[in-house]
C-alpha positions, 0 to 999 in steps of 0.5 A: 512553523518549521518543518522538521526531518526525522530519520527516527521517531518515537513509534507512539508520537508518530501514529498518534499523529497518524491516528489523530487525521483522517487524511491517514490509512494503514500505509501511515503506519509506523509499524508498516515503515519499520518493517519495508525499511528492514526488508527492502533496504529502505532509508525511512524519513519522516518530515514533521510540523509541531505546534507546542511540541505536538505534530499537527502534519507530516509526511513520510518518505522511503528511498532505496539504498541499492541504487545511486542517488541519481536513479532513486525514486523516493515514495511516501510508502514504498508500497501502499498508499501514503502522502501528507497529511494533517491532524483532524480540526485544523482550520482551512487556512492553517491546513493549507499552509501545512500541506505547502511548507511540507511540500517546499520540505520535500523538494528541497530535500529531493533536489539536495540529495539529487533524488530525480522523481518523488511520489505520493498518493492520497488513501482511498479510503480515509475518512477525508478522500472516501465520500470526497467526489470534487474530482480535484487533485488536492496535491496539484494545490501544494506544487504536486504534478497530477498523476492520478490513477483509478481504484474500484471501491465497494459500498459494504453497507449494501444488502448482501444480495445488492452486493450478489447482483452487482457482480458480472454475470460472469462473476456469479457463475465462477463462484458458483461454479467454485462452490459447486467444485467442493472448494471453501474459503474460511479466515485463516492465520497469517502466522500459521500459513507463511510457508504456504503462502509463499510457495503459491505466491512464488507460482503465482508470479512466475506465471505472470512474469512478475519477480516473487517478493522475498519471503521476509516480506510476507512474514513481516505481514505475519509478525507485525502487520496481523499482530497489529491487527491490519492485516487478515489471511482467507483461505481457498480449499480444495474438496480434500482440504489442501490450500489452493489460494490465498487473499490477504486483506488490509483493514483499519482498526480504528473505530469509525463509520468510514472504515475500510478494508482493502485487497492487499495481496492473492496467490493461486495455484495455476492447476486450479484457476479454471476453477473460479478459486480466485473469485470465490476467495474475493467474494468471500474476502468482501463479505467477511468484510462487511460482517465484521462492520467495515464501510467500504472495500478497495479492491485496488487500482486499475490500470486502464492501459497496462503495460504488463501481463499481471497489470492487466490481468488483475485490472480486469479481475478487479472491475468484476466485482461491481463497485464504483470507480473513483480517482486514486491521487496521486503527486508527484515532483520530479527533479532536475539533475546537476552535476552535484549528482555525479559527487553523490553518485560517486560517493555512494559507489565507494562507499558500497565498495568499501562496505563489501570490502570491509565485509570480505575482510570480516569474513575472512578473520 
């Protein structure tokens, strides 16, 4: 029962095991490390247990590769929510042994490499975490140190008009406001709104102190996560019809009563958010959701005492829209640095000046 780390997996082995948990979401997805990997420079690793060839329990890591060893953070997904996990109908016992050795696999690796701090989170919505209301931190059981958070999760098998009053008053009166302004909201293509998409998500986090995304990030989205069917794009319109908002929605495919959807990203332009755009476009966000069958919505971390503008922003945003709050799982290890890091820190500072020099010398023949 060793535990195996990958740099490159076969994309079907890895989501059928993916697929075959339920401690799993979209963030476990191969399609989604394949793609942040490319976009951010990311190293991609993959810790695994086989039984007879098959994985039975696995958990991913990213790190960065534009910092030296020494000031990495390696996560179980860069962004998103992800952590260890285990097939489906493993007995108690041989789930607990899997989640310990994958742990031991991780610090090891973390203080072999002189990676200070490692992360991880458990999905809110997967089928395990989602009705799970024990309030303990399963990743403390493997060696993990708590740092858990807050998500604001709606029961979507509510009527619509439960759903309606579990909205703030304030709430209410934005999109009905929103609505009497002539403004729409209507699914959209992701693959046919990137262009647009950026340019308000670049005002968006202008206006909230935030450095914008790369655009490649979004066209990933595009390209890979909605032709994978994970990823949905609403539109707000103004009454002549230009796009005044946008909200990407993160769903999970899977056949299944505990599936889920999730507020992923949302851009607006400035001159229009007295205008109650960014609460019609959730409304409409949670609706569509529930019309197409899924369990329940995330609307996403909270923050409790945020530090940053944006934080505290969406964190009271995010409570408006009824829900119940629940406890977002978080891990983390953290890893004494030795001298050893100085030598890899070294290494890493020649081995990026020899790549610009090599690339400098290409350049110019």
């Amino acid at each position: 029962m060793d535990v195996e780390r990958l740099a490159i997996i076969k994309p079907n082995e890895w989501n059928a095991a993916v697929f075959a948990s339920e401690d799993t979401w979209i963030f476990h997805r191969w399609e989604w490390f394949g793609m942040t990997a490319k976009v951010w420079d990311l190293e991609n690793h993959f810790f695994v247990i086989r039984n007879q060839g098959q994985i039975v329990a696995g958990i991913p890591l990213q790190i960065s590769r534009t910092n030296p060893p020494s000031q990495r953070v390696a996560r179980a997904s860069a962004m998103g929510h992800s952590g260890p996990f285990v097939r489906a109908n493993v007995s108690a016992k041989k789930r607990r042994q899997y989640l310990d050795r994958l742990a031991t696999a991780v610090a090891l690796f973390a203080a072999e490499y002189q990676i200070p701090a490692v992360q991880c989170s458990l999905p809110p919505i997967a089928k395990a975490h989602l009705y799970d209301h024990t309030g303990v931190n399963s990743l403390q059981l493997s060696g993990w140190q708590d740092a858990s958070t807050l998500t604001v999760i709606v029961d979507l098998r509510l009527p619509q008009d439960d759903l309606w009053f579990g909205l703030s008053s304030s709430t209410r009166q934005a999109i009905t406001k929103a609505q009497s302004g002539g403004y729409t909201v209507e699914k959209t293509r992701w693959s046919e709104q990137v262009d647009a998409y950026y340019q308000i998500h670049q005002e968006t986090y202008e206006r909230t102190g935030v450095r914008p995304h790369p655009k490649s990030y979004f066209q990933g989205i595009a390209d890979v996560m909605e032709a994978s069917r994970i990823a949905s794009l609403w539109v707000c319109m103004d009454s002549e019809g230009s796009a005044v908002g946008f909200l990407n929605m993160a769903h999970d495919d899977r056949a299944g009563e505990n599936t889920g959807a999730y507020y992923w990203t949302g851009c607006s332009q400035s001159e229009h958010l007295a205008s109650g755009v960014n609460y019609l476009l959730m409304w409409h966000a949670i609706l569509g959701a529930q019309a197409e069958g899924y369990q329940s919505f995330d609307i996403g971390e909270i923050i409790l005492a945020p530090e940053q503008v944006k934080e505290k922003g969406l964190s009271i945003f995010k409570r408006k829209f009824g829900g119940d709050l629940r406890r977002l799982y978080r891990g983390q290890m953290t890893v004494p640095l030795s001298s050893k890091s100085r030598i890899l820190d070294f290494s890493w500072r020649c081995s990026r000046k020899a790549k610009k020099v090599l690339g400098s010398t290409v350049g110019m023949s």
